[in-house]
C-alpha positions in Angstrom: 0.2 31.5 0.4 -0.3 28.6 -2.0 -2.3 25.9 -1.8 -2.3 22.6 -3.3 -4.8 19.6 -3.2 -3.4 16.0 -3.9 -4.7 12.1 -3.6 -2.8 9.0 -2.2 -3.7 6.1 -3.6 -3.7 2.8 -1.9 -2.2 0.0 -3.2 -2.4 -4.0 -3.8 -0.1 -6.8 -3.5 -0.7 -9.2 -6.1 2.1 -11.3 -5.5 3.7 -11.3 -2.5 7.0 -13.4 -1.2 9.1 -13.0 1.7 12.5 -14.6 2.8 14.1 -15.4 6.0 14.6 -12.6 8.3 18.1 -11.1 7.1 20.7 -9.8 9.7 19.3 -6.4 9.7 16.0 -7.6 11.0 14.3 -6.9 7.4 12.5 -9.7 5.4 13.9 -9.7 1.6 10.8 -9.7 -0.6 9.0 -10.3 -3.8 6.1 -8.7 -4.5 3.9 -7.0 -7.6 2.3 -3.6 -6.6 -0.3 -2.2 -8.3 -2.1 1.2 -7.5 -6.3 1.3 -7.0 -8.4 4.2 -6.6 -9.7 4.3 -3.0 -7.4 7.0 -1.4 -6.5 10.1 1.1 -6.8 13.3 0.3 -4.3 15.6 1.0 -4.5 19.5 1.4 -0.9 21.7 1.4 -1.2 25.3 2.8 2.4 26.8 2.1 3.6 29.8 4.0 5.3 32.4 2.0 5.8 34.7 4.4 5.9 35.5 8.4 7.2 32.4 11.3 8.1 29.5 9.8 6.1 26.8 10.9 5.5 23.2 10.2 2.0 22.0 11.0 0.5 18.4 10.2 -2.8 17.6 10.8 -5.0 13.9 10.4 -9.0 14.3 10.4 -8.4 17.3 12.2 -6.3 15.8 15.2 -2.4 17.2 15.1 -0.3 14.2 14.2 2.5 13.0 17.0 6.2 12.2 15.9 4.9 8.6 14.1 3.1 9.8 11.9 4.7 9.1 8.2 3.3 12.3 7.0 5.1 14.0 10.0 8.4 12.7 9.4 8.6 12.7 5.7 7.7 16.8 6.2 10.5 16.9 8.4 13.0 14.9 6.4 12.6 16.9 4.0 13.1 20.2 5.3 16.1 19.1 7.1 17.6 17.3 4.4 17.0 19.5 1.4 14.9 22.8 2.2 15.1 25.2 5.6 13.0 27.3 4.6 10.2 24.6 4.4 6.9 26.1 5.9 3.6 24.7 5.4 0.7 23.3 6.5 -0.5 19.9 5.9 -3.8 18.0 6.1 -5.1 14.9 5.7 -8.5 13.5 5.1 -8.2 9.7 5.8 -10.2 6.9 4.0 -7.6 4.5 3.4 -8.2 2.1 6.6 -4.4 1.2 8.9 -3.7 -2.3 9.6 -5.5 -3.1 6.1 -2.3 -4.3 4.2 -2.9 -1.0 1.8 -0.4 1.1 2.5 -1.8 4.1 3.4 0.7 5.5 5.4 3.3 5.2 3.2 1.3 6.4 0.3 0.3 10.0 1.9 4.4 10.1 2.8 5.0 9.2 -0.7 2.7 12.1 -1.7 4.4 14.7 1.0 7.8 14.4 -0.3 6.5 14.7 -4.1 4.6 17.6 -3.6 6.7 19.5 -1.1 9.9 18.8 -3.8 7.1 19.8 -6.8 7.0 23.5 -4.8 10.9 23.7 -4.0 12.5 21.9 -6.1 15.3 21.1 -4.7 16.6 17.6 -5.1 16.3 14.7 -7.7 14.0 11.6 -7.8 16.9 9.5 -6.7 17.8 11.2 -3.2 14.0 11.9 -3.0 14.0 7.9 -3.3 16.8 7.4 -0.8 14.5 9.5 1.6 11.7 7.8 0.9 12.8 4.6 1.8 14.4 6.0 5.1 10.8 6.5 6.1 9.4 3.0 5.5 10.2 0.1 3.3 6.6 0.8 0.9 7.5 4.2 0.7 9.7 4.8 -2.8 6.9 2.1 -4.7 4.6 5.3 -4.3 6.8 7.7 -5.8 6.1 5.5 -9.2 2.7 6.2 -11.7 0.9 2.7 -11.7 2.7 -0.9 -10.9 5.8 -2.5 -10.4 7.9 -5.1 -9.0 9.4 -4.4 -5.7 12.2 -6.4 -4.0 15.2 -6.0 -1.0 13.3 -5.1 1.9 10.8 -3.0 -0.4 13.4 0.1 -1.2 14.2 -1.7 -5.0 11.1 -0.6 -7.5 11.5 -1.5 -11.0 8.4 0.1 -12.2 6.2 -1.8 -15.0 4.0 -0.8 -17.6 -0.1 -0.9 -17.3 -2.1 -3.8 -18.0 -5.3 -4.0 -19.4 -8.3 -2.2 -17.2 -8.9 -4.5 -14.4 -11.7 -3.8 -11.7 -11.8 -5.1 -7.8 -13.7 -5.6 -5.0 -12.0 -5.1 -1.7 -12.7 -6.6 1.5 -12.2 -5.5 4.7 -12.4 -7.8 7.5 -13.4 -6.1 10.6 -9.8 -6.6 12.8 -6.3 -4.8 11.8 -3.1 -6.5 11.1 -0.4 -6.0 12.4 2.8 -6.2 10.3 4.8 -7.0 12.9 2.9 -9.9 14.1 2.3 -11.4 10.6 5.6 -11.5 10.6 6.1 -13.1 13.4 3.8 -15.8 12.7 5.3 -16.5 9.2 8.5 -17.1 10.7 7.2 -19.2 13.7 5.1 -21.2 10.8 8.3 -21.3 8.6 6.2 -19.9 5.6 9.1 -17.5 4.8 10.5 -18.6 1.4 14.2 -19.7 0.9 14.0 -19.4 -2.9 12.1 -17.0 -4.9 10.2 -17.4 -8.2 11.9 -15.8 -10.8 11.1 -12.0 -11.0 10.6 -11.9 -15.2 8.0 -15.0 -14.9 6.2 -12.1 -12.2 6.1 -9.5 -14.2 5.1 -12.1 -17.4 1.7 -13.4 -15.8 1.0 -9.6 -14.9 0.2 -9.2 -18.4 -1.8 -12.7 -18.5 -5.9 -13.1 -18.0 -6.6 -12.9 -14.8 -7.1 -16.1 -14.5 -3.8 -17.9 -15.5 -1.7 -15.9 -12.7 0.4 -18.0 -10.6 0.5 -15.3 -8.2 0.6 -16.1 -4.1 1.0 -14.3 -0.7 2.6 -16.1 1.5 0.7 -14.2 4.6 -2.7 -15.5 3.8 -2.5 -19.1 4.7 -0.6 -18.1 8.2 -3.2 -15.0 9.0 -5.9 -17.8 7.8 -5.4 -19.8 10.9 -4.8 -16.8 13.1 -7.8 -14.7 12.6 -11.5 -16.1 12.1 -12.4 -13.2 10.6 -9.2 -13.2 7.9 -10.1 -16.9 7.8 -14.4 -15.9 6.9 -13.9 -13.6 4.3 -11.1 -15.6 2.4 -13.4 -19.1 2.7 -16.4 -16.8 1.0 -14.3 -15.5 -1.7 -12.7 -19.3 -2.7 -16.4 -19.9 -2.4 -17.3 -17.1 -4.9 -14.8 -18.2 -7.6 -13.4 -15.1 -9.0 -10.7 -14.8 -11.7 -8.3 -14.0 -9.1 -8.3 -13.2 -5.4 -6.0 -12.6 -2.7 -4.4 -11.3 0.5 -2.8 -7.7 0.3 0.5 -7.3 1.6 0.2 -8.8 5.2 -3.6 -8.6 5.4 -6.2 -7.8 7.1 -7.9 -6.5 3.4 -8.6 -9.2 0.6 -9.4 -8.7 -2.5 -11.3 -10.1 -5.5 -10.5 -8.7 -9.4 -12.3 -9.1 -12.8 -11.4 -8.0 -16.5 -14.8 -6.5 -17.0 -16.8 -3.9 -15.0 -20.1 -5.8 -15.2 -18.6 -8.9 -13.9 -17.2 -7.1 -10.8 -20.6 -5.4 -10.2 -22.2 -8.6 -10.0 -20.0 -10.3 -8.1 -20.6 -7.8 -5.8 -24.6 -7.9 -5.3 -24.1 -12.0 -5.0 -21.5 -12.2 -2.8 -21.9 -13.8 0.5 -21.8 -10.5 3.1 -22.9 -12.3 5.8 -19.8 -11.8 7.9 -18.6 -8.6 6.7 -20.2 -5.4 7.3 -21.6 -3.3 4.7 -18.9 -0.6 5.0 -16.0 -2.5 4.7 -16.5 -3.6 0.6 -15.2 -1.0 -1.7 -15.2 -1.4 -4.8 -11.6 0.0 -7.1 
Protein backbone atom coordinates (compact mmCIF):
# COMPACT_ATOMS: atom_id res chain seq x y z
CA UNK A 1 0.00 0.00 0.00
CA UNK A 2 0.90 3.71 -0.44
CA UNK A 3 -0.15 6.39 1.18
CA UNK A 4 -0.24 9.94 0.37
CA UNK A 5 -1.24 13.19 2.33
CA UNK A 6 -2.37 16.35 0.39
CA UNK A 7 -4.16 19.97 1.16
CA UNK A 8 -7.01 21.74 -0.81
CA UNK A 9 -6.86 25.14 -0.71
CA UNK A 10 -9.80 27.40 -0.75
CA UNK A 11 -10.07 30.07 -2.83
CA UNK A 12 -11.17 33.89 -3.34
CA UNK A 13 -13.01 35.79 -5.96
CA UNK A 14 -11.66 39.02 -6.26
CA UNK A 15 -13.55 40.11 -9.10
CA UNK A 16 -16.44 38.50 -10.00
CA UNK A 17 -18.95 39.19 -13.15
CA UNK A 18 -21.70 37.25 -14.45
CA UNK A 19 -23.86 37.47 -17.71
CA UNK A 20 -27.28 36.49 -18.68
CA UNK A 21 -28.12 33.03 -18.23
CA UNK A 22 -26.92 31.42 -21.65
CA UNK A 23 -29.11 28.68 -23.45
CA UNK A 24 -27.40 25.94 -21.67
CA UNK A 25 -28.61 27.20 -18.35
CA UNK A 26 -24.86 28.36 -17.33
CA UNK A 27 -24.05 32.02 -16.46
CA UNK A 28 -20.84 33.27 -18.70
CA UNK A 29 -18.41 34.81 -16.19
CA UNK A 30 -15.56 37.05 -15.25
CA UNK A 31 -13.89 36.49 -12.41
CA UNK A 32 -10.03 36.72 -10.75
CA UNK A 33 -9.25 33.59 -8.49
CA UNK A 34 -6.76 33.57 -6.15
CA UNK A 35 -5.75 30.63 -3.71
CA UNK A 36 -5.53 31.27 0.40
CA UNK A 37 -4.33 29.01 2.93
CA UNK A 38 -7.33 27.78 4.96
CA UNK A 39 -7.91 24.23 3.53
CA UNK A 40 -8.94 20.24 3.65
CA UNK A 41 -6.80 17.83 4.22
CA UNK A 42 -6.82 14.97 2.28
CA UNK A 43 -5.46 11.37 3.13
CA UNK A 44 -4.97 8.57 -0.04
CA UNK A 45 -4.69 4.91 1.01
CA UNK A 46 -3.87 3.07 -2.42
CA UNK A 47 -4.52 -0.62 -2.73
CA UNK A 48 -1.78 -2.56 -4.48
CA UNK A 49 -3.01 -5.70 -4.09
CA UNK A 50 -6.26 -8.00 -3.20
CA UNK A 51 -10.36 -6.68 -4.20
CA UNK A 52 -10.43 -3.70 -5.82
CA UNK A 53 -12.26 -1.29 -3.99
CA UNK A 54 -13.12 2.38 -4.07
CA UNK A 55 -13.86 3.84 -0.73
CA UNK A 56 -14.45 7.79 0.04
CA UNK A 57 -14.85 8.99 3.31
CA UNK A 58 -15.81 12.90 4.77
CA UNK A 59 -15.02 13.43 8.70
CA UNK A 60 -15.48 9.91 8.95
CA UNK A 61 -19.09 9.58 7.39
CA UNK A 62 -18.89 7.49 3.81
CA UNK A 63 -19.70 10.06 1.21
CA UNK A 64 -23.08 9.41 -1.07
CA UNK A 65 -23.03 9.82 -4.99
CA UNK A 66 -22.81 13.99 -4.67
CA UNK A 67 -20.05 14.18 -3.29
CA UNK A 68 -17.31 15.90 -5.72
CA UNK A 69 -14.65 13.85 -4.23
CA UNK A 70 -16.82 10.69 -5.06
CA UNK A 71 -17.35 11.44 -8.55
CA UNK A 72 -14.11 12.85 -9.55
CA UNK A 73 -12.62 9.14 -7.96
CA UNK A 74 -14.99 7.62 -10.22
CA UNK A 75 -14.39 9.59 -13.29
CA UNK A 76 -11.29 8.88 -13.23
CA UNK A 77 -11.15 5.29 -12.93
CA UNK A 78 -13.66 4.88 -15.52
CA UNK A 79 -12.21 7.24 -17.87
CA UNK A 80 -8.52 6.64 -17.69
CA UNK A 81 -7.52 3.88 -14.97
CA UNK A 82 -9.56 0.33 -14.06
CA UNK A 83 -7.49 -0.72 -12.05
CA UNK A 84 -8.01 2.43 -9.75
CA UNK A 85 -8.29 1.16 -6.02
CA UNK A 86 -7.92 3.38 -3.10
CA UNK A 87 -9.12 4.82 -0.24
CA UNK A 88 -9.86 8.37 0.24
CA UNK A 89 -10.33 10.74 3.26
CA UNK A 90 -11.13 13.88 3.97
CA UNK A 91 -10.72 16.16 6.95
CA UNK A 92 -13.03 19.17 6.31
CA UNK A 93 -12.38 22.78 7.43
CA UNK A 94 -13.25 24.60 4.45
CA UNK A 95 -17.03 25.62 5.39
CA UNK A 96 -19.98 24.67 2.17
CA UNK A 97 -22.23 27.41 1.15
CA UNK A 98 -19.22 29.86 1.99
CA UNK A 99 -18.44 30.96 -1.74
CA UNK A 100 -14.86 29.16 -1.18
CA UNK A 101 -14.88 26.41 -3.16
CA UNK A 102 -14.23 23.67 -1.18
CA UNK A 103 -15.78 21.08 -2.94
CA UNK A 104 -14.33 21.68 -6.03
CA UNK A 105 -10.88 22.20 -4.55
CA UNK A 106 -10.70 18.56 -2.77
CA UNK A 107 -12.03 17.24 -6.49
CA UNK A 108 -9.32 19.28 -7.95
CA UNK A 109 -6.92 17.53 -5.61
CA UNK A 110 -8.46 13.84 -6.22
CA UNK A 111 -7.90 13.90 -9.89
CA UNK A 112 -4.20 15.41 -9.41
CA UNK A 113 -3.14 12.98 -7.08
CA UNK A 114 -4.82 9.84 -8.32
CA UNK A 115 -3.13 10.82 -12.12
CA UNK A 116 0.38 11.75 -9.96
CA UNK A 117 0.17 7.76 -8.84
CA UNK A 118 -1.08 6.37 -12.40
CA UNK A 119 -0.16 8.48 -14.69
CA UNK A 120 -2.16 7.98 -17.13
CA UNK A 121 -3.52 11.02 -18.99
CA UNK A 122 -2.41 14.65 -19.67
CA UNK A 123 -3.31 17.99 -17.92
CA UNK A 124 -5.63 18.79 -20.74
CA UNK A 125 -8.13 15.70 -20.60
CA UNK A 126 -7.46 15.80 -16.83
CA UNK A 127 -8.88 19.52 -17.42
CA UNK A 128 -11.72 18.34 -19.60
CA UNK A 129 -12.62 15.99 -16.61
CA UNK A 130 -12.39 18.42 -14.26
CA UNK A 131 -14.69 20.71 -15.65
CA UNK A 132 -17.32 17.75 -16.19
CA UNK A 133 -17.46 17.70 -12.40
CA UNK A 134 -18.19 21.34 -11.72
CA UNK A 135 -17.64 24.63 -13.38
CA UNK A 136 -14.64 25.77 -10.33
CA UNK A 137 -13.14 22.63 -10.78
CA UNK A 138 -10.13 23.00 -13.64
CA UNK A 139 -9.17 26.76 -11.74
CA UNK A 140 -7.80 24.30 -8.92
CA UNK A 141 -5.77 22.23 -11.08
CA UNK A 142 -3.53 25.70 -11.43
CA UNK A 143 -0.57 26.78 -8.64
CA UNK A 144 -1.83 30.34 -7.37
CA UNK A 145 -4.33 32.85 -9.44
CA UNK A 146 -5.91 33.33 -12.53
CA UNK A 147 -8.59 34.69 -14.63
CA UNK A 148 -11.41 32.44 -15.28
CA UNK A 149 -14.19 32.85 -17.86
CA UNK A 150 -17.12 30.71 -20.03
CA UNK A 151 -19.02 29.19 -17.43
CA UNK A 152 -15.76 28.79 -15.18
CA UNK A 153 -14.10 25.72 -17.48
CA UNK A 154 -11.54 28.66 -19.34
CA UNK A 155 -8.46 29.40 -16.75
CA UNK A 156 -5.72 31.45 -18.10
CA UNK A 157 -3.54 31.18 -15.06
CA UNK A 158 -1.50 34.45 -13.92
CA UNK A 159 1.56 35.13 -12.18
CA UNK A 160 1.79 35.96 -8.22
CA UNK A 161 1.48 39.23 -6.81
CA UNK A 162 3.06 40.70 -4.04
CA UNK A 163 2.33 38.93 -0.45
CA UNK A 164 -1.01 39.97 0.44
CA UNK A 165 -2.70 38.88 3.83
CA UNK A 166 -6.79 38.47 4.63
CA UNK A 167 -9.22 38.29 7.03
CA UNK A 168 -12.20 36.14 6.21
CA UNK A 169 -15.57 36.41 7.38
CA UNK A 170 -18.05 33.98 7.80
CA UNK A 171 -21.48 34.97 8.25
CA UNK A 172 -23.37 32.53 10.12
CA UNK A 173 -26.08 31.28 7.17
CA UNK A 174 -24.85 29.29 3.74
CA UNK A 175 -25.46 30.35 0.25
CA UNK A 176 -26.79 28.88 -1.98
CA UNK A 177 -25.48 29.08 -5.54
CA UNK A 178 -28.43 28.41 -7.00
CA UNK A 179 -30.50 30.84 -5.28
CA UNK A 180 -27.90 33.75 -5.70
CA UNK A 181 -28.41 33.12 -8.91
CA UNK A 182 -31.69 33.34 -8.95
CA UNK A 183 -31.89 36.52 -7.32
CA UNK A 184 -29.29 38.23 -9.67
CA UNK A 185 -31.37 37.40 -12.45
CA UNK A 186 -34.78 38.39 -10.79
CA UNK A 187 -32.77 41.78 -9.73
CA UNK A 188 -31.28 42.11 -13.35
CA UNK A 189 -27.69 42.45 -11.72
CA UNK A 190 -26.33 39.99 -14.38
CA UNK A 191 -24.03 42.02 -16.71
CA UNK A 192 -24.64 42.42 -20.46
CA UNK A 193 -21.07 43.66 -21.17
CA UNK A 194 -17.97 42.71 -19.38
CA UNK A 195 -14.89 44.79 -18.39
CA UNK A 196 -12.16 44.04 -20.39
CA UNK A 197 -10.21 40.96 -19.14
CA UNK A 198 -6.42 42.59 -19.57
CA UNK A 199 -7.65 45.83 -17.42
CA UNK A 200 -8.53 42.58 -14.68
CA UNK A 201 -5.56 41.02 -14.71
CA UNK A 202 -3.67 44.85 -14.80
CA UNK A 203 -5.17 46.08 -11.34
CA UNK A 204 -4.19 42.52 -9.93
CA UNK A 205 -0.84 43.76 -9.83
CA UNK A 206 -1.96 47.34 -8.42
CA UNK A 207 -2.05 48.43 -4.44
CA UNK A 208 -4.63 47.12 -3.04
CA UNK A 209 -6.28 49.98 -2.92
CA UNK A 210 -6.62 51.23 -6.55
CA UNK A 211 -8.55 47.86 -7.73
CA UNK A 212 -11.58 48.43 -9.52
CA UNK A 213 -12.56 45.09 -8.71
CA UNK A 214 -16.58 44.14 -8.05
CA UNK A 215 -18.90 41.10 -7.37
CA UNK A 216 -21.90 41.54 -8.65
CA UNK A 217 -23.58 38.96 -5.84
CA UNK A 218 -22.91 41.22 -2.93
CA UNK A 219 -25.29 43.98 -3.50
CA UNK A 220 -28.27 41.30 -4.35
CA UNK A 221 -27.24 38.83 -1.22
CA UNK A 222 -26.95 42.39 0.73
CA UNK A 223 -30.70 42.79 0.68
CA UNK A 224 -31.48 39.19 0.98
CA UNK A 225 -29.65 38.12 3.99
CA UNK A 226 -29.29 40.41 7.26
CA UNK A 227 -26.52 38.57 8.18
CA UNK A 228 -24.59 38.97 4.58
CA UNK A 229 -26.02 42.49 4.91
CA UNK A 230 -24.20 42.92 8.92
CA UNK A 231 -20.94 41.72 8.18
CA UNK A 232 -20.51 43.65 4.78
CA UNK A 233 -21.96 47.23 6.58
CA UNK A 234 -19.03 46.49 9.45
CA UNK A 235 -16.32 45.94 6.95
CA UNK A 236 -17.31 49.32 4.72
CA UNK A 237 -17.29 50.62 8.27
CA UNK A 238 -13.78 49.32 8.93
CA UNK A 239 -12.16 50.84 5.79
CA UNK A 240 -9.79 48.29 4.55
CA UNK A 241 -7.68 48.49 1.39
CA UNK A 242 -9.98 46.16 -0.29
CA UNK A 243 -12.92 43.99 0.69
CA UNK A 244 -15.37 41.96 -0.84
CA UNK A 245 -17.94 39.18 -1.47
CA UNK A 246 -16.39 35.66 -2.56
CA UNK A 247 -17.82 34.06 -5.43
CA UNK A 248 -21.68 34.10 -4.53
CA UNK A 249 -21.25 34.59 -0.74
CA UNK A 250 -22.01 33.76 2.17
CA UNK A 251 -17.90 34.46 3.20
CA UNK A 252 -16.45 38.16 2.82
CA UNK A 253 -13.38 39.07 3.00
CA UNK A 254 -11.05 42.00 3.95
CA UNK A 255 -7.13 42.09 2.56
CA UNK A 256 -4.02 44.16 3.41
CA UNK A 257 -0.33 44.52 1.91
CA UNK A 258 1.20 44.08 5.24
CA UNK A 259 0.91 41.46 8.02
CA UNK A 260 0.69 43.86 10.88
CA UNK A 261 -1.98 45.79 9.30
CA UNK A 262 -4.14 42.66 8.92
CA UNK A 263 -3.46 41.66 12.52
CA UNK A 264 -4.81 44.83 13.73
CA UNK A 265 -7.55 45.07 11.79
CA UNK A 266 -8.41 42.05 13.17
CA UNK A 267 -8.36 42.80 17.16
CA UNK A 268 -10.43 46.27 16.20
CA UNK A 269 -12.89 44.97 14.10
CA UNK A 270 -16.47 45.21 15.08
CA UNK A 271 -17.40 41.18 15.95
CA UNK A 272 -20.38 42.01 17.44
CA UNK A 273 -22.49 40.05 14.99
CA UNK A 274 -20.18 37.41 14.00
CA UNK A 275 -19.11 34.65 16.06
CA UNK A 276 -15.69 34.09 17.17
CA UNK A 277 -15.21 31.00 14.95
CA UNK A 278 -16.22 32.19 11.83
CA UNK A 279 -12.94 34.85 11.29
CA UNK A 280 -9.91 33.20 9.86
CA UNK A 281 -7.30 34.77 9.10
CA UNK A 282 -5.17 33.65 5.33
Amino acid sequence: MRFLKTRAYAKLNLSLEAGVRRDDGFHPLSSIFTKISLHDTLYFCFHSFGKQRIKVLMDGKEADASNTMRKAVLLYRDRFCPELSVTIRCRKRIPAGGGLGGGSSDAAVVLETLNRVYKKTNSRLLSEAAAEIGSDVPFFLCKSAAYVSGRGEIVRPIAKRSATYGVLILPDCFSSTAEAYRLLDESGGAKSVFRDPENEIADFYKPLRAWQYENVFLPVLEKSSSEIAAAAEALRRAEPPYWNLSGSGSSLYALFEKKSERNRFYRKFNKKNIAKKNFFLV
